[in-house]
NUNU-759014 format. One record per residue (C-alpha): x, y, z; residue in three letters. Coordinates in nm, 3 decimals, padded with zeros to 5 digits. Layout:
[rec [X,Y,Z],"ala"]
...
# end
This chain:
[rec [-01.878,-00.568,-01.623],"unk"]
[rec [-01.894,-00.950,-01.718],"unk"]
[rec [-02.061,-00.913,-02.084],"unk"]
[rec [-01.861,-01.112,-02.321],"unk"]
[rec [-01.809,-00.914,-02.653],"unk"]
[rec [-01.978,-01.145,-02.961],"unk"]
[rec [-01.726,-00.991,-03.199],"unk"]
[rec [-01.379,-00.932,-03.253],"unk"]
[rec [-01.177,-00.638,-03.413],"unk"]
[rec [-00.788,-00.760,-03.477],"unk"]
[rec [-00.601,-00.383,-03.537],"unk"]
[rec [-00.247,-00.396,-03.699],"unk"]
[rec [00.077,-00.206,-03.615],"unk"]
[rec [-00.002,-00.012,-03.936],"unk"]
[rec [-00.330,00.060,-03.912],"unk"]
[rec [-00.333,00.134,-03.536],"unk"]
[rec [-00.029,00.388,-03.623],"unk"]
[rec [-00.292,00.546,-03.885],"unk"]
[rec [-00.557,00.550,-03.645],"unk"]
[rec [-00.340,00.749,-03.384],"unk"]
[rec [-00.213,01.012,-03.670],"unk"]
[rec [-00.594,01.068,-03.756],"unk"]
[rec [-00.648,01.143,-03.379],"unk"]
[rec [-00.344,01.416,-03.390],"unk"]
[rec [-00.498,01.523,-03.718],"unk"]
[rec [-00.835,01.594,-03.534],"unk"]
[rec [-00.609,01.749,-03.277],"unk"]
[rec [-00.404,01.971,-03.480],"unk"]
[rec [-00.579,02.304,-03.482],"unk"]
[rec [-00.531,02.302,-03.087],"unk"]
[rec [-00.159,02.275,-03.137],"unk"]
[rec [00.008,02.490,-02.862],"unk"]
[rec [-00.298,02.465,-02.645],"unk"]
[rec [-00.135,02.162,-02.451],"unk"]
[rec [00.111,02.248,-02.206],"unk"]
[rec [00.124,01.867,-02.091],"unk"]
[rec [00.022,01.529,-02.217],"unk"]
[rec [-00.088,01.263,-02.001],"unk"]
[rec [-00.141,00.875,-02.110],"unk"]
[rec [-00.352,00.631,-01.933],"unk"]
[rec [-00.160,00.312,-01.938],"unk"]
[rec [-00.091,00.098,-02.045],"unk"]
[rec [-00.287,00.135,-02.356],"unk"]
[rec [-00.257,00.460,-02.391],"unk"]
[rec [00.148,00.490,-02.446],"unk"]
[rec [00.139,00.387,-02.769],"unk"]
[rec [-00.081,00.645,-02.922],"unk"]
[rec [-00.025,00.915,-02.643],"unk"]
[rec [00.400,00.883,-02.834],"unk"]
[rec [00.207,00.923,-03.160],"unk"]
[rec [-00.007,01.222,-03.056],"unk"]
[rec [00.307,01.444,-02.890],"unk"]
[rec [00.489,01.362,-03.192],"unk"]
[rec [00.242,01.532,-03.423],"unk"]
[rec [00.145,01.788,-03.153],"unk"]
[rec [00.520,01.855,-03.053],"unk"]
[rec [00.422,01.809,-02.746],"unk"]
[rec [00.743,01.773,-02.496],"unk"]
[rec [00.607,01.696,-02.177],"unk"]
[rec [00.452,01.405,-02.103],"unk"]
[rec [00.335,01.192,-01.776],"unk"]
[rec [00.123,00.853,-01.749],"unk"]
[rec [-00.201,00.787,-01.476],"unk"]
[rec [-00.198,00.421,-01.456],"unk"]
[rec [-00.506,00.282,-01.366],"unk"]
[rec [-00.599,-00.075,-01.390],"unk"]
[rec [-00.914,-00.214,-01.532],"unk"]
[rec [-00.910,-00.493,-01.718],"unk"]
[rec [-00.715,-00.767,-01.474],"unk"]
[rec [-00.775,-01.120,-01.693],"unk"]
[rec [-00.755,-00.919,-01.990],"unk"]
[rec [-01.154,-01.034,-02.107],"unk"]
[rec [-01.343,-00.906,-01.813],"unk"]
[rec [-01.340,-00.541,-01.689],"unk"]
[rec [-01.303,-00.553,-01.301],"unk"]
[rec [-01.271,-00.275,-00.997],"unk"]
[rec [-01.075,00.019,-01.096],"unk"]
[rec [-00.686,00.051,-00.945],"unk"]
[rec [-00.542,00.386,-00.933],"unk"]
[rec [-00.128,00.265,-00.938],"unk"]
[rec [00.050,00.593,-01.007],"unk"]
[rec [-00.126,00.942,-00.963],"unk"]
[rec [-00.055,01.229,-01.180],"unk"]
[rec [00.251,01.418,-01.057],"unk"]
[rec [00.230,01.742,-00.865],"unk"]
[rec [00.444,01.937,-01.139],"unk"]
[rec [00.197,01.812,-01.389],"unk"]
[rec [-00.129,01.903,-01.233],"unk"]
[rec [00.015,02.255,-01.108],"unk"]
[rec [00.145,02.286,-01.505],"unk"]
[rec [-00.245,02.237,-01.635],"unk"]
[rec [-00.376,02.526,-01.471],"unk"]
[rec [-00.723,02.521,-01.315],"unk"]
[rec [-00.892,02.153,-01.349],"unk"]
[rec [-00.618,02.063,-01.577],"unk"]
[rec [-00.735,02.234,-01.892],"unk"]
[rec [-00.416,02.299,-02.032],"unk"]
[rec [-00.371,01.910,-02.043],"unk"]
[rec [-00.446,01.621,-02.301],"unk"]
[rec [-00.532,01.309,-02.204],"unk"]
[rec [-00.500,01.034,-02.425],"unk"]
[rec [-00.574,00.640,-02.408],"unk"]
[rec [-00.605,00.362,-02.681],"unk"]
[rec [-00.997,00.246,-02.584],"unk"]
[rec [-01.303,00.429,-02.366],"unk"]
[rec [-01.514,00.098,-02.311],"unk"]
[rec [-01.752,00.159,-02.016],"unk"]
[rec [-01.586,00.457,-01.921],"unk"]
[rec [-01.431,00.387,-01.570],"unk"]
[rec [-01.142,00.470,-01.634],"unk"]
[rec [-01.202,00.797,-01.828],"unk"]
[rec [-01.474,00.887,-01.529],"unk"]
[rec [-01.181,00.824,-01.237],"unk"]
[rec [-00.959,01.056,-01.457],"unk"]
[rec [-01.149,01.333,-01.566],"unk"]
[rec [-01.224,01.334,-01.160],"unk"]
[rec [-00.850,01.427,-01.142],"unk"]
[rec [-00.878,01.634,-01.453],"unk"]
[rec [-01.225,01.757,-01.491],"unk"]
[rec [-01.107,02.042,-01.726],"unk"]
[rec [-00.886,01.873,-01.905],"unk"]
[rec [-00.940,01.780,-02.321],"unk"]
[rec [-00.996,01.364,-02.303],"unk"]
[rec [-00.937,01.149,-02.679],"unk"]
[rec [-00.913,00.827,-02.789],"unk"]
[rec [-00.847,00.642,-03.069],"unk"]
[rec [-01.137,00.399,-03.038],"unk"]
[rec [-01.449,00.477,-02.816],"unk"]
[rec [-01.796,00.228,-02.740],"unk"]
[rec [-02.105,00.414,-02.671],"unk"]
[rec [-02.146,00.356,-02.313],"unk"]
[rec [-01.810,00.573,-02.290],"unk"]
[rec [-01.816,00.817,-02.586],"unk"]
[rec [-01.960,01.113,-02.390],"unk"]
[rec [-01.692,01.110,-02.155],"unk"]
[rec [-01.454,01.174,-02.423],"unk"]
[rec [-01.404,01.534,-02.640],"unk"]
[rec [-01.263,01.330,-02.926],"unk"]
[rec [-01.189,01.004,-03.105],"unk"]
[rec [-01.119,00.862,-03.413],"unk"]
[rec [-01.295,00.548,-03.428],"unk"]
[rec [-01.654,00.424,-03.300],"unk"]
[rec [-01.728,00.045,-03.197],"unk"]
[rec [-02.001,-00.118,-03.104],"unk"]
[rec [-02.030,-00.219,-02.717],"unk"]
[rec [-02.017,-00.575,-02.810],"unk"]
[rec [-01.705,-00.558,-03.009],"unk"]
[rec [-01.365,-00.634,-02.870],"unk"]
[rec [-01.030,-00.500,-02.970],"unk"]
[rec [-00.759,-00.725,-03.011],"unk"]
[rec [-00.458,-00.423,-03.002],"unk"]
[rec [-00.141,-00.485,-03.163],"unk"]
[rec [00.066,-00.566,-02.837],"unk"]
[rec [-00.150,-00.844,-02.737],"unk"]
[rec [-00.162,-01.041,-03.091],"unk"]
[rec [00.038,-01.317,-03.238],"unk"]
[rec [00.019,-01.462,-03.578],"unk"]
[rec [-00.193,-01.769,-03.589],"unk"]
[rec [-00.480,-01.899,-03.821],"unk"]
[rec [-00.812,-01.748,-03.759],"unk"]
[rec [-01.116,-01.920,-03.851],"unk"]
[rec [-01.399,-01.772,-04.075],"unk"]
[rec [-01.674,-01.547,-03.953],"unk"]
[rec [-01.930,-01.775,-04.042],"unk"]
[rec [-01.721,-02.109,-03.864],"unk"]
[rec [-01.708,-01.911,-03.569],"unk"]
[rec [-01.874,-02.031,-03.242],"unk"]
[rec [-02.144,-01.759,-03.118],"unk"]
# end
């Protein structure tokens, strides 16, 4: 997809750490449900080691699965590491005894070539865009399609310019 978001969304360490907490919160009363947690990286570590914190949740793999390749425009889908064996066998049936968690559903690709691998499995976010949303069971955070995130791990400190001085 080659649409260029119009606005931006700068998340902090904190509030990104708040953000994830809120999704285990949401996640809470299914506490013992998960025999396995699986991330979608890369952005999905970083709230996927919130999430098994809260959910004491000890065993944990990563689908990597690459998207976004210039880091603006969202490109072919790569699958680079499959699920392992133990995991899948460990979810039961379509993998419903398994969480999945990433940072961001944008389009959905990603989600859609995992919950292929996973079809029964319970998919959340921290931050879903409409075209996505219904591909995921929960989320914290809804953002308009034209909005992008800048995440934590990709910012710097620099001066920003005002809304209003900003080029459209």
């Amino acid at each position: 997809m080659n649409t260029q978001p119009q606005k931006s969304f700068p998340v902090s360490w904190e509030q990104f750490h708040r953000d994830a907490k809120a999704l285990a919160w949401r996640l809470s009363p299914e506490k013992g449900r998960y025999k396995a947690l699986i991330c979608i990286t890369r952005g999905g570590i970083v709230p996927a080691a919130i999430v098994a914190r809260e959910l004491e949740i000890r065993v944990i793999d990563t689908v990597c699965v690459a998207s976004y390749h210039d880091y603006k425009d969202q490109g072919d889908l790569q699958v680079l590491k499959h699920i392992s064996s133990d995991i899948l066998e460990l979810g039961g049936d379509g993998g419903e005894d398994i969480l999945v968690i990433d940072d961001l559903v944008d389009t959905g690709k990603t989600a859609k070539c995992v919950r292929e691998m996973l079809p029964k499995a319970h998919f959340a976010t921290v931050y879903a865009k409409p075209m996505g949303s219904s591909l995921i069971d929960t989320y914290v955070t809804a953002v308009s399609q034209d909005t992008w995130i800048y995440f934590p791990w990709d910012l710097e400190l620099q001066f920003a310019p005002p809304i209003v001085k900003s080029p459209d």
